[in-house]
C-alpha positions in Angstrom: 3.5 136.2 -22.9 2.1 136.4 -26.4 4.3 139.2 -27.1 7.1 137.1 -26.2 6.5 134.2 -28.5 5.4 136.7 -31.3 9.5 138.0 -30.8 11.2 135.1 -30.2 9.8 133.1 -33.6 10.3 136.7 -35.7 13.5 136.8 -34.6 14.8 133.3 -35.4 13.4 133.7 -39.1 15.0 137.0 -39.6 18.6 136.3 -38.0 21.3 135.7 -40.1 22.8 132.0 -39.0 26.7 132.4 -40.2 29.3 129.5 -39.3 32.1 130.8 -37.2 35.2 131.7 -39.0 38.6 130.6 -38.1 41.8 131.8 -38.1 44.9 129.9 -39.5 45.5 126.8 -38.0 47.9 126.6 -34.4 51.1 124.9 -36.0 53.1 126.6 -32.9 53.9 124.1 -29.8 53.5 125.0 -26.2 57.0 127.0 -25.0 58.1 126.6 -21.1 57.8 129.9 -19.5 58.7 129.0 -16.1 60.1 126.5 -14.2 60.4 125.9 -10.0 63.6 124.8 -9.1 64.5 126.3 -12.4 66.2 124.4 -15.0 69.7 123.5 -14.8 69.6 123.8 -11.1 72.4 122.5 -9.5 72.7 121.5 -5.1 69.0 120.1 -5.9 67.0 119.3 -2.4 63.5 119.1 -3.6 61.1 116.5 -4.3 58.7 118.4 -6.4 59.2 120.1 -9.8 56.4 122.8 -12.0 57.2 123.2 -14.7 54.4 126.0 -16.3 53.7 126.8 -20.5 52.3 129.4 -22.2 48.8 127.3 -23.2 46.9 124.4 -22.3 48.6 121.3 -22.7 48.2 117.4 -22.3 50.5 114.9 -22.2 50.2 112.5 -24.8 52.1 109.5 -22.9 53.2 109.0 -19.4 55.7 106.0 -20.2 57.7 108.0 -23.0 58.8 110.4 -19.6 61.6 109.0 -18.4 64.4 109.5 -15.4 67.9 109.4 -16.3 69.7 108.1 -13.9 67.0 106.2 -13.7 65.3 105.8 -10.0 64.2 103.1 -7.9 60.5 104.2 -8.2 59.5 106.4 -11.6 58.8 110.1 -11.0 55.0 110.7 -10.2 53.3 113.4 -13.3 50.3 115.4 -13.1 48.9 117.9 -15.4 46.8 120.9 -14.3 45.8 123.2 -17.1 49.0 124.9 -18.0 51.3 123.4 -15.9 53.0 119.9 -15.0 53.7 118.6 -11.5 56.3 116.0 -11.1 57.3 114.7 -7.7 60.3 112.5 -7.2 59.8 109.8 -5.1 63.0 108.2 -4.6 66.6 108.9 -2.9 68.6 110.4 -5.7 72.2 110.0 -6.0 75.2 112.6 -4.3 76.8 114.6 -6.7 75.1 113.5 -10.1 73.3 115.2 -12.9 69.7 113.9 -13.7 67.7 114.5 -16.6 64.0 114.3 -16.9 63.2 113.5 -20.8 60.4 114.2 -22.0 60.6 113.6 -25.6 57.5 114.6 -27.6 55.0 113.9 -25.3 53.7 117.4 -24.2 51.4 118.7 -26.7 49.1 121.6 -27.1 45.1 121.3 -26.3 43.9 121.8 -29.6 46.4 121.0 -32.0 48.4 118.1 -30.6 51.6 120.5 -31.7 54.3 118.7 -29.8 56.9 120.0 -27.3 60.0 118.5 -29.1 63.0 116.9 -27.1 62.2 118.7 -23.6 64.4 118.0 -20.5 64.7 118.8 -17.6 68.2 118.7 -15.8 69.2 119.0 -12.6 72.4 117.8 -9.9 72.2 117.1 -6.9 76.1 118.4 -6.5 77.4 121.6 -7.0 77.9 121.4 -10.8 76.4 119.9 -13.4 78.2 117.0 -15.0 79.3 118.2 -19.0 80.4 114.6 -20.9 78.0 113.7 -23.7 78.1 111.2 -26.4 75.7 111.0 -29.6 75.7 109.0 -32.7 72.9 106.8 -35.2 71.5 103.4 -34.4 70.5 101.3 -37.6 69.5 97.8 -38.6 72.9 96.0 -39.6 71.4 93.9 -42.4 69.1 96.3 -44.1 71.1 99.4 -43.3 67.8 101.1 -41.7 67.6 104.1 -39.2 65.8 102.9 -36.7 63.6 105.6 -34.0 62.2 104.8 -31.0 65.3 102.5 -29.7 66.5 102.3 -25.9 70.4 103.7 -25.9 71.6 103.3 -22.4 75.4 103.8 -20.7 75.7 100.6 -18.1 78.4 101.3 -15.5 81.4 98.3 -16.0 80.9 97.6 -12.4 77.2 96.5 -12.2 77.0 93.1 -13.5 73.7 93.1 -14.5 74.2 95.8 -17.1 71.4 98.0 -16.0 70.6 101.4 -17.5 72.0 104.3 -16.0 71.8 106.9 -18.3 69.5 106.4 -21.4 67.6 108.1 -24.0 66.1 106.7 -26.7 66.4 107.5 -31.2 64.6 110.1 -32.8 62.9 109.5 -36.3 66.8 109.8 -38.2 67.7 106.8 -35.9 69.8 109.4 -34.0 70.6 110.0 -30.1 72.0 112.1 -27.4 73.1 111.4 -24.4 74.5 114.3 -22.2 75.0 115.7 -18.2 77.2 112.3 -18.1 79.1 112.0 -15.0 83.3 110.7 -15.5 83.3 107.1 -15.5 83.5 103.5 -17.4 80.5 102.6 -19.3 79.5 100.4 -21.7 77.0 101.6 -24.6 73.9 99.6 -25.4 71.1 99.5 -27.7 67.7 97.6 -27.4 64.5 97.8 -29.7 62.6 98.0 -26.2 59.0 97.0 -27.9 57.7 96.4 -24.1 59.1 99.4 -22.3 60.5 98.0 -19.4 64.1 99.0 -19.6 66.0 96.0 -20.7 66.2 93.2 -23.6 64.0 90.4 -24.2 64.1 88.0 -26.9 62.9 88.9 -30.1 63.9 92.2 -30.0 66.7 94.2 -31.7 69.7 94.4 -30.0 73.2 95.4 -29.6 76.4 93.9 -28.3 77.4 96.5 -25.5 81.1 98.2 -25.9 83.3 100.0 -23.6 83.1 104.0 -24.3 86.6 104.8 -25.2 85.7 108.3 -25.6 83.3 110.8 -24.2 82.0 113.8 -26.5 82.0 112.3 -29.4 79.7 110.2 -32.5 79.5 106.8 -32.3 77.4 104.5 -35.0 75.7 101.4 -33.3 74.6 97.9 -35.1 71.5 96.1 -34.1 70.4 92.6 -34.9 67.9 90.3 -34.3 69.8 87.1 -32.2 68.9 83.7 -34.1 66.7 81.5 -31.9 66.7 77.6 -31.6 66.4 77.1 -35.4 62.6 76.2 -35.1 60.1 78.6 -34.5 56.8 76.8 -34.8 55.6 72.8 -35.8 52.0 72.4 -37.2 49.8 69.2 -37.8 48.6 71.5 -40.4 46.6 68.0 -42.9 46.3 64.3 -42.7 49.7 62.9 -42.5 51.6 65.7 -42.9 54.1 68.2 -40.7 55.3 71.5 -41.0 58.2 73.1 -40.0 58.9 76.6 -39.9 62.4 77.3 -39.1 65.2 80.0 -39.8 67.2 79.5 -43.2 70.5 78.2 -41.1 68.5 75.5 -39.2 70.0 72.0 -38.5 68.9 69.2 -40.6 65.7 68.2 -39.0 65.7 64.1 -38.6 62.2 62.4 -37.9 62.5 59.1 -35.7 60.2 57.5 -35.5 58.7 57.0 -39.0 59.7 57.2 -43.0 58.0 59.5 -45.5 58.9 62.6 -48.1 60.6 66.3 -47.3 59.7 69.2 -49.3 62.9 71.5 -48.2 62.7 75.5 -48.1 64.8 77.5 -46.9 62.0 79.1 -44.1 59.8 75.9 -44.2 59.9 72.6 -44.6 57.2 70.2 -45.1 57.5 66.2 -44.0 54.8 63.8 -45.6 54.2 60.1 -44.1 52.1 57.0 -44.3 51.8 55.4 -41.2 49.3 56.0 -38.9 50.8 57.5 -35.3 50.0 58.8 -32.4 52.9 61.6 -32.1 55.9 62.2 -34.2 59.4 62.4 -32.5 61.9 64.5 -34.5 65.9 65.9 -33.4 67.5 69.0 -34.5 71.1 69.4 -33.8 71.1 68.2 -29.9 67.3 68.7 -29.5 64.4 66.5 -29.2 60.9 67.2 -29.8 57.1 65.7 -30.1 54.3 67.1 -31.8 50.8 65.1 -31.6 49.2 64.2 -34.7 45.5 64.7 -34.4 44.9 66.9 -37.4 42.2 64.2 -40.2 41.9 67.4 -42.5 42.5 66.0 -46.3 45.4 67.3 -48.0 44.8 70.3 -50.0 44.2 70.3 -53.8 47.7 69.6 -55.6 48.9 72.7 -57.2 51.7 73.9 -59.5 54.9 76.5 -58.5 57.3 77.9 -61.6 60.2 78.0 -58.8 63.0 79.4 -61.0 63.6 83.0 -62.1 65.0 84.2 -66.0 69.1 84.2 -64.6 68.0 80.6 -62.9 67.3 79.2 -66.1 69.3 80.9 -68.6 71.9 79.6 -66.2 70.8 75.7 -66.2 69.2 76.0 -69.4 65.9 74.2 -67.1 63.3 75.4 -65.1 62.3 73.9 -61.8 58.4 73.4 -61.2 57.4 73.1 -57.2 54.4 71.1 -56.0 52.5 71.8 -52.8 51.7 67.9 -52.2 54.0 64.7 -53.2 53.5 63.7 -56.9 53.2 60.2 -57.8 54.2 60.5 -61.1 53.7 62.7 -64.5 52.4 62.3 -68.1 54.9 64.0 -70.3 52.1 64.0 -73.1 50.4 66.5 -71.8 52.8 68.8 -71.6 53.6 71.2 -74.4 54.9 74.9 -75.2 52.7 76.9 -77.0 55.3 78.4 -79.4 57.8 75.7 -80.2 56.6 72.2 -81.6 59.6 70.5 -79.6 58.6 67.9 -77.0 58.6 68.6 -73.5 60.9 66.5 -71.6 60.1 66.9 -67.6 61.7 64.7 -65.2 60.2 64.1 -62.1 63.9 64.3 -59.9 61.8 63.6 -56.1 58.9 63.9 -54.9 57.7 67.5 -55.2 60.3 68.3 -57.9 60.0 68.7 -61.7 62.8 69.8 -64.0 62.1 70.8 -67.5 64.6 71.4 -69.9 65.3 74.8 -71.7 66.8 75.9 -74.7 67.1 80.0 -74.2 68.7 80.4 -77.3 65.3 79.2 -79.2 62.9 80.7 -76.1 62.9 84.6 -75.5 59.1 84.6 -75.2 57.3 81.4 -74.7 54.5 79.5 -72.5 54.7 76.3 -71.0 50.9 74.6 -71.3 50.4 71.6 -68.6 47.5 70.3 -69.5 44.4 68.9 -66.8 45.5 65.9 -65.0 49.0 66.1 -66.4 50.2 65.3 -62.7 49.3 62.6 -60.2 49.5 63.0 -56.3 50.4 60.1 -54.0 46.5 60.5 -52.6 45.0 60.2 -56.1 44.1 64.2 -56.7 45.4 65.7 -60.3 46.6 68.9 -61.2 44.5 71.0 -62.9 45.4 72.9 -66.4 48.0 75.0 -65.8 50.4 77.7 -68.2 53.7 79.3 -67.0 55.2 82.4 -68.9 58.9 82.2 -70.1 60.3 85.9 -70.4 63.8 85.2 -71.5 64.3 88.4 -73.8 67.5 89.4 -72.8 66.7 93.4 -73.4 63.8 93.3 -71.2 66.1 93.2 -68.3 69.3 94.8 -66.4 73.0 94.1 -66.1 75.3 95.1 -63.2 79.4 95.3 -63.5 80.8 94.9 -60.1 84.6 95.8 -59.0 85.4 95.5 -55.4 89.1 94.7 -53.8 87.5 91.5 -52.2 90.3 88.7 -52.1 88.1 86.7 -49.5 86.5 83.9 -50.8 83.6 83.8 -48.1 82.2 86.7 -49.0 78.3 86.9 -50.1 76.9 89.6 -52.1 73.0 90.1 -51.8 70.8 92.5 -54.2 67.8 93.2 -52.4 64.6 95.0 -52.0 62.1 96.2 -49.6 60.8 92.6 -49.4 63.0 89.8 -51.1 66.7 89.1 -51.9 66.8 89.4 -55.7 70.1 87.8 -56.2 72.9 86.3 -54.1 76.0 84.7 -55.3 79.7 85.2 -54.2 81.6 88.0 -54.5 84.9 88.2 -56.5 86.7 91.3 -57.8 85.2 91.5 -61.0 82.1 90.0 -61.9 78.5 90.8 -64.1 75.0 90.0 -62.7 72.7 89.6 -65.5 69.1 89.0 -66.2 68.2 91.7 -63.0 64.5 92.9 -63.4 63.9 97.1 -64.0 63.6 98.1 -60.6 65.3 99.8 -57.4 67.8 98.0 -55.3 70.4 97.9 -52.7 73.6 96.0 -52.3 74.8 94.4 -49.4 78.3 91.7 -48.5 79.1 90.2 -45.7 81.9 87.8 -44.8 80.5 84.2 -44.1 82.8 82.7 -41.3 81.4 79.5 -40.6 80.3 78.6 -44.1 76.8 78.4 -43.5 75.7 79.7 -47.1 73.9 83.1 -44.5 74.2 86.4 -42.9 74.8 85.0 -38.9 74.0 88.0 -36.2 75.7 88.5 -32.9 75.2 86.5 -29.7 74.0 88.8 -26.9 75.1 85.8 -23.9 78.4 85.3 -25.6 78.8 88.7 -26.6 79.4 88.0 -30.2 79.9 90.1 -32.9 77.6 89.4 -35.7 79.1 88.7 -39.2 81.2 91.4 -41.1 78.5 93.3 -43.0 78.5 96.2 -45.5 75.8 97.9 -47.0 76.6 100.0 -51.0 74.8 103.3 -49.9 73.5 104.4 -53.1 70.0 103.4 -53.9 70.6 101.1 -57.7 68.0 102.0 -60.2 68.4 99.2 -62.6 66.4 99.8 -66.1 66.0 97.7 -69.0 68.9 96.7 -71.6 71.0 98.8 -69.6 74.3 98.3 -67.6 75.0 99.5 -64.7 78.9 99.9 -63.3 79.6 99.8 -59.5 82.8 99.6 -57.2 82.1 98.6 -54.0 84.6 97.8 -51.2 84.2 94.3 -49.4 83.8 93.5 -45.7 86.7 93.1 -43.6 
């Protein structure tokens, strides 16, 4: 025994303890070897299908596996080891092709390499049908590829539109559908976020067409359908109501008491005196309530420069937003740092200040507010505050734009990941100035009922959404430089 011990301690303090070394990392994804019925199997009888790879696999998700036709009950998956066992549990169709899509998720054990794009087909006829159709989904108004959406053939005859054969985008905003059997579709697409086949509100959406013609590309438009006009009303302070709403909503009319708007084009903001139990307010032919048991105090009243360099070289003012009503101003305190020139702001309504601007005197010049230069309706004063006039002319962009447009409803939009930079109407030749160094895109659309916006389609009416065309070259505007562009309009 003491022998033992003696051994066992000399030999841990003489071994050598060396980390294992690896080979190159597995970038190679599990490859089919074998499937039972085999694939492509045509006069199919069975109700259970192995499909077996050449390594240890798992599936990464269940839902993204998906029957096409699709079946009254989804297929039944298990994994064991190396292999997949599917079992259909449903009557399958006479004579038509069915594909089991698998996507990407089969991946390796140790790796998570991905098995892209399997299927599985099979007919339970003698042939297997041949028509296919493929083609790109994107976002209409931003122009974006967009994966991951639901494209689905409806037959004409089943009135409630149902998928029959369906696949879904790959990361290019691509798709491929094939093994279609002869007869009349319409094409759909839906940004199914809830994976349950079918489109809900609030998701991205296409108006379904007719398929005119099998093997071939088609391109596919989503939108977002408008809702009611308002999405959400808050008691947010004392005496105040917000609404958030889309930019095209009706005028909003408050019944049942007077008061102040502050109007934005995603939110407005309604300030009253009277003390009440609820507020009643209409939209178009809607009527609505909201309780008013919010006693917070109105925040602290605070000052928003509003307009951009091309706003006020164009108006030769500058607009100044407050977040509360303003009771009134003291021009005294307010003054530009550079110039010795009075300040002149005009209080035009409530939560609206205009100050004059001369840009031909102002390239580079501050605007001082001084403390308690403005006076809210509940008493509270501003607090010192400076604004930053950058009206040098070289510091930013121009664009020279040709297009054939003879329309005169027809909006151009320069845009970026986050905003709409400029929008204005588009005529056949025109120059958009004061643009700030940056990347852009360029966008037009035909505004048919005047609304000032973009309007998408109507999925219960089946309405097209607005004319819209995207320039497909990225803009890199840079400083003191022009930039010339011929774009074609919207039709």
């Amino acid at each position: 025994m003491e022998k033992y011990i003696c051994f066992f301690v000399l030999f841990c303090g003489c071994a050598n303890i060396v980390p294992p070394t690896g080979g190159e990392k597995d970038t190679y994804p599990p490859v089919l070897v074998e499937a039972s019925p085999s694939n492509f199997t045509s006069n199919f009888k069975e109700n259970k299908i192995e499909l077996l790879f050449d390594e240890y696999i798992k599936i990464r998700d269940f839902d993204n596996i998906k029957l096409s036709p699709k079946c009254d009950r989804p297929p039944k998956i298990l994994k064991k080891g190396k292999k997949i066992e599917i079992y259909i549990d449903c009557t399958l169709a006479p004579k038509t092709t069915y594909t089991l899509n698998f996507g990407n998720s089969i991946v390796d054990v140790n790796e998570g390499n991905p098995v892209k794009d399997l299927k599985y087909v099979f007919s339970t006829g003698e042939r297997l049908d041949s028509l296919w159709l493929k083609g790109h989904v994107s976002e209409l108004y931003f122009d974006k590829k967009k994966s991951n959406i639901l494209v689905y053939l409806a037959l004409i005859s089943d009135s409630l539109r149902s998928p029959y054969y369906y696949t879904f985008t790959n990361d290019k905003g691509e798709f491929m559908l094939e093994n279609i059997k002869a007869d009349n579709y319409n094409i759909h697409a839906v940004g199914d976020e809830n994976n349950n086949l079918k489109y809900d509100l609030g998701e991205l959406v296409s108006i379904p067409k007719q398929i005119e013609k099998f093997n071939s590309s088609t391109q596919i438009g989503l939108f977002y359908e408008k809702n009611e006009g308002i999405k959400d009303v808050a008691n947010k302070y004392q005496n105040t109501i917000h609404f958030y709403h889309e930019p095209w909503v009706d005028s909003i009319q408050i019944l049942n008491t007077v008061g102040v708007w502050n109007n934005n084009e995603n939110e407005s903001l309604f300030w009253f005196t009277d003390s009440l139990e609820y507020i009643h307010y209409s939209w178009g032919s809607k009527h609505d309530s909201i309780l008013i048991q919010n006693k917070e105090s109105l925040p602290s009243l605070k000052l928003i420069m509003q307009s951009k360099p091309h706003n006020i070289a164009n108006n030769n003012e500058m607009i100044i937003k407050s977040n509360i009503p303003i009771k009134n101003i003291n021009d005294n305190l307010f003054s530009w740092s550079l110039s010795s020139k009075p300040v002149l702001p005009n209080l035009v309504n409530p939560f609206t200040i205009k100050v004059p601007c001369n840009i031909n005197s102002l390239k580079t010049e501050t605007l001082i507010i001084k403390s308690h230069a403005v006076e809210s309706f509940v008493g509270s004063k501003s607090d010192s505050t400076i604004f930053v006039l950058n009206l040098d002319k070289e510091k930013f962009g121009t664009l020279n734009i040709k297009s054939n447009n003879k329309n005169e409803n027809v909006y151009l939009e320069l845009f970026d990941e986050d905003n709409i930079i400029r929008k204005l109407k588009l005529k056949s030749n025109q120059t958009v100035q004061w643009i700030p160094p940056g990347n852009y895109r360029l966008r037009s659309y035909i505004d048919q009922n005047n609304n000032n916006f973009w309007d998408p389609g109507k999925l219960t009416d089946l309405l097209e959404s607005e004319s819209i065309k995207i320039y497909p070259e990225l803009l890199k505007i840079r400083a003191n430089w022009e930039l010339d562009l011929t774009i074609e309009a919207p039709e």
